[in-house]
N, C-alpha and C positions, 0 to 999 in steps of 0.2 A: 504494500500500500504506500503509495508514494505522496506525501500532503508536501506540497507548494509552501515556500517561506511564507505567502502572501496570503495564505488561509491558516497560519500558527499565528501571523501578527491580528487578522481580523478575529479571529477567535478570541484571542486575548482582549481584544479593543472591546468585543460587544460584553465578554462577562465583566470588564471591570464598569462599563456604562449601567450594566442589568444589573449590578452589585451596589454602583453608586446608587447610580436611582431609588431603588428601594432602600439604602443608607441612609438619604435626604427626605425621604418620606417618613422613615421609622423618626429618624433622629426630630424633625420639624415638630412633628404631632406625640410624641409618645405616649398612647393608648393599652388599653387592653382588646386586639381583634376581634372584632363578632365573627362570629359562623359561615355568615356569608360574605364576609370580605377573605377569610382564609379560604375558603373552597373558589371565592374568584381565580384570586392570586396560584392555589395550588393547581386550578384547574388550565390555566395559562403555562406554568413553569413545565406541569406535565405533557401539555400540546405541543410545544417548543421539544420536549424531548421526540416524541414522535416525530415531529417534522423533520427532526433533524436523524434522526435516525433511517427513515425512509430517503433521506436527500445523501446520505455514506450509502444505501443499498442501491441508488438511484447512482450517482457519480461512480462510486466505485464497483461494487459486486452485491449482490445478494449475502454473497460470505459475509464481508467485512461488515453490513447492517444485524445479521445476523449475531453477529460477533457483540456490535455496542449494544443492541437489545438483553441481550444476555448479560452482560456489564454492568448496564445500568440497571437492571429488574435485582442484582445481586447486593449492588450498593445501595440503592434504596432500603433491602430490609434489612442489612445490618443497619444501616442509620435509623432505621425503626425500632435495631431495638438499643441502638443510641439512648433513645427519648428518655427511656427508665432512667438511665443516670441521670440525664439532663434537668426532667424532674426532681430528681433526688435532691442535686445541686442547689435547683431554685426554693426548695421547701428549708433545705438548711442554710443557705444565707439569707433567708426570709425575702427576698426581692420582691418589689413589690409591684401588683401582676402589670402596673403602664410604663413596670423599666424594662421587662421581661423580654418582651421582641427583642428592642434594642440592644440590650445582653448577647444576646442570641446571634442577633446580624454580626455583631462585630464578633462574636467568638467564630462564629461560620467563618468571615472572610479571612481569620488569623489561620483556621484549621486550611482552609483552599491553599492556599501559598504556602506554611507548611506540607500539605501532600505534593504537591505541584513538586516542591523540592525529591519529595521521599519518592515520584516518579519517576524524575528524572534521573538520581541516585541505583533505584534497579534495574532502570531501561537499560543503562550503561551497564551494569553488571551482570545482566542476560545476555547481554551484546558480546561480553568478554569472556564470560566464563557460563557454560551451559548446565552444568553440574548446581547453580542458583537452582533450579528449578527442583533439586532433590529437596535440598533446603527448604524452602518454600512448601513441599508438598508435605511434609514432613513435621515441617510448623503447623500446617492449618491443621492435621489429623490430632494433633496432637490438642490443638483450641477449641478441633472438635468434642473428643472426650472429655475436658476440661467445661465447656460449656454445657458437655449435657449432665456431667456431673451437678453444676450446678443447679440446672433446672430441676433434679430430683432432689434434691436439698428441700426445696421450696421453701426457702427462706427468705426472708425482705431482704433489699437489697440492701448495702451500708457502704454509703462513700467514702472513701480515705484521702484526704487530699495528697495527693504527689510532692515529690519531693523539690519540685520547683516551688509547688506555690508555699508548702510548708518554707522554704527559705526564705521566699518574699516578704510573708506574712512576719516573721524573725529580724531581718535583715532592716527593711523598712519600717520608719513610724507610719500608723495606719487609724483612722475614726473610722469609729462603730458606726456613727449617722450618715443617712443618705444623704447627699447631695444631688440629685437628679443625675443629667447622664454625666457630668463633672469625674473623672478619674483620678485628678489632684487639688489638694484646697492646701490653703495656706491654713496653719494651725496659729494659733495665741502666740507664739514663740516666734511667727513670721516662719517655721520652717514649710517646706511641703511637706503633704503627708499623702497615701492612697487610700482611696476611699474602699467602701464596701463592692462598688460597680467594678472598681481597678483589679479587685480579687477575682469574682465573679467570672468574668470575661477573660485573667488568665486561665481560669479552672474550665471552663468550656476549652477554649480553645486547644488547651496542653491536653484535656481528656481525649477529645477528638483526634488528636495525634497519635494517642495510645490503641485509640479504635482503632486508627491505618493499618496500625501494625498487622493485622491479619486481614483487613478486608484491599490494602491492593496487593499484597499477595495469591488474593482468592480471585481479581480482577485478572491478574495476569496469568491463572488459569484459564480465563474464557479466551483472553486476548493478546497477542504480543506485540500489540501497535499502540506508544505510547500514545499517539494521536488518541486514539479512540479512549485509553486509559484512564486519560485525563478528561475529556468531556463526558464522559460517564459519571466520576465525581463531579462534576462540575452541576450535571445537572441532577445529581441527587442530594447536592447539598443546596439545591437552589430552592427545591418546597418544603426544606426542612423544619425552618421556624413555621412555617404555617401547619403542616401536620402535627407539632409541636402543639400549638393548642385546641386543632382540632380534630383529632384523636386521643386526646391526653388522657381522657376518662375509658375511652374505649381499648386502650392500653391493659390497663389493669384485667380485661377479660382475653388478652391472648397469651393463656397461659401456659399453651405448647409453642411459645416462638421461638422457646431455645434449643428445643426438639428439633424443630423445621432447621433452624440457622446450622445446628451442629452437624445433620445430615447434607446440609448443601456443603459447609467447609468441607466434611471429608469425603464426600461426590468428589467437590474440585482438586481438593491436597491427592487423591489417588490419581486423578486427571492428569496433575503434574508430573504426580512420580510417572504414571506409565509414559507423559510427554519426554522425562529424561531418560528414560531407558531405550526411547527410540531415538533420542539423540547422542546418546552413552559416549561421553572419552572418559570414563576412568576406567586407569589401569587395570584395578582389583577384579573389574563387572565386566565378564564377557570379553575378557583380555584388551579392554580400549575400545571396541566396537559395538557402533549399537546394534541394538535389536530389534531387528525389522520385521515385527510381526503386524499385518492390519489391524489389529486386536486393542496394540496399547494405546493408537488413536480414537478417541472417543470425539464423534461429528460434533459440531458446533450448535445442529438442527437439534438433536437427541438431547445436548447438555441444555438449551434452551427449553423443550418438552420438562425434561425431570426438575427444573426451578420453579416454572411455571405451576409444573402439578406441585409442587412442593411445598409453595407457598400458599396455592388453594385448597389443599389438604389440610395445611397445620392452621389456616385463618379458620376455615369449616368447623374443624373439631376442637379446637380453642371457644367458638361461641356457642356449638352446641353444648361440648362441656359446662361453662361459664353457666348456659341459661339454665341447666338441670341442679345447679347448684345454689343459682338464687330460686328455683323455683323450691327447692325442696326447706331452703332456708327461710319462704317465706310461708310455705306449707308447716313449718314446726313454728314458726309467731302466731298465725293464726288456728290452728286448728282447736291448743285450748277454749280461745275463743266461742268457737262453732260447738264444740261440747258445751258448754254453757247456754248458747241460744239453740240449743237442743231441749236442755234442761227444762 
């Protein structure tokens, strides 16, 4: 897939316009979204993906659309189940819900340009060295069992701040009081100090870094065009604040997401291994050569199929679960009741 310097630079020009834009809008007005300005906005961010994904199947192949569809449908539901921490986050530094977006925008744009780097960082290093891909498959199988461990836990989730913002927090004078979107106030003393927003929007953004770590390794199982790599985050980090708070309650009833998520990481993490066994130069494996069996490539059409179904499986029996549990929960409130007006 061969992209023009000339469509890297307009790429870049239109999301930092699409980023601004909605920056000078959040930032002007800072609200709490109703329902249907998020489902506007998400339903536009999501159209944009489409379009541009039919217009790579359209310009380039059917493969290479194939390929970002499967990217982007990937990155989305990790960033979906993003949201649980990001909730976590805003309930423990109490934000308050008309700084909330704007928290959000700006952690979004910190985590885009940090992945942006951590793309570029692998691209080069698939490029160099092929045996990445063992690594990588290897990782996610392993984030797989580690994620579905926790979903059998079923435990509330419990944030830890990181060792960044733990420093920051140490390091720097900081007040407790909001200052609206303000990141430094002058204290009594004439020093700076960071505010509650300055923390906030580290801890978004450094979290979301830490998400990368397995979801574009799980990207570059779909895809090995950083082109496509990066506008797939691009545009699943772009309806993220808005699903953000319109799904936020609906969240708490998908309670196989980590089921669904762990089965897609080790689909892709096998994906990759079997992708580096047909590309094999290590010594140890096959004496340096790969292994050219049709088998260890898994079609792009197929890994799109088992996401798709994957993720309409585990949404399905998440709500039907969900409903059988409030129904029966709300069958043991009332039914003393009904014994009574029986009585």
């Amino acid at each position: 897939m061969d992209v023009p310097t000339w469509v890297w630079i307009a790429t870049f020009a239109v999301t930092i316009v699409i980023f601004t834009f909605d920056l000078v809008i959040v930032g002007r007005r800072p609200h709490e979204p109703s329902m249907k300005e998020c489902a506007t906005y998400l339903s536009i961010y999501v159209g944009l993906a489409i379009l541009f994904g039919i217009g790579v199947w359209v310009t380039w192949d059917h493969q290479h659309g194939l390929e970002f569809f499967s990217g982007w449908l990937v990155e989305y539901s990790l960033s979906i189940d993003n949201l649980f921490i990001f909730i976590i986050i805003m309930a423990k530094f109490a934000v308050p819900k008309e700084l909330q977006q704007y928290a959000l925008m700006i952690g979004i744009v910190m985590a885009l340009v940090m992945r942006a780097i951590f793309i570029g960082v692998g691209a080069a290093a698939i490029e160099q060295f092929s045996w990445v891909f063992y690594l990588f498959g290897l990782f996610l199988i392993y984030t797989a069992v580690k994620l579905a461990k926790e979903g059998a836990e079923d435990e509330d989730d419990e944030f830890e701040e990181n060792k960044l913002v733990a420093f920051v927090e140490r390091r720097f004078p900081a007040t407790s009081e909001w200052h609206g979107k303000k990141l430094l106030v002058t204290g009594d003393n004439a020093k700076k100090m960071i505010t509650p927003m300055f923390i906030v929007i580290l801890t978004l953004g450094t979290t979301d870094l830490l998400f990368a770590l397995d979801s574009i390794p799980a990207i570059f199982g779909i895809t090995k065009e950083p082109y496509l790599v990066l506008t797939a985050n691009i545009f699943a980090l772009m309806g993220l604040r808005q699903l953000y708070f319109l799904i936020g309650g609906l969240l708490q009833r998908l309670i196989y997401l980590s089921y669904g998520l762990a089965f897609l990481l080790a689909f892709i993490g096998v994906k990759l291994f079997f992708h580096a066994l047909h590309e094999n130069e290590l010594p140890f494996i096959n004496g340096g050569e790969p292994l050219d069996y049709a088998w260890l490539e898994i079609p792009i059409w197929l890994s799109l199929v088992v996401i798709v179904a994957t993720l309409a499986i585990t949404a399905a029996l998440s709500l039907w679960a969900s409903s059988r549990m409030s129904s029966e929960q709300q069958d043991a409130a009332t039914g003393p009741r009904r014994d009574w007006e029986d009585g």
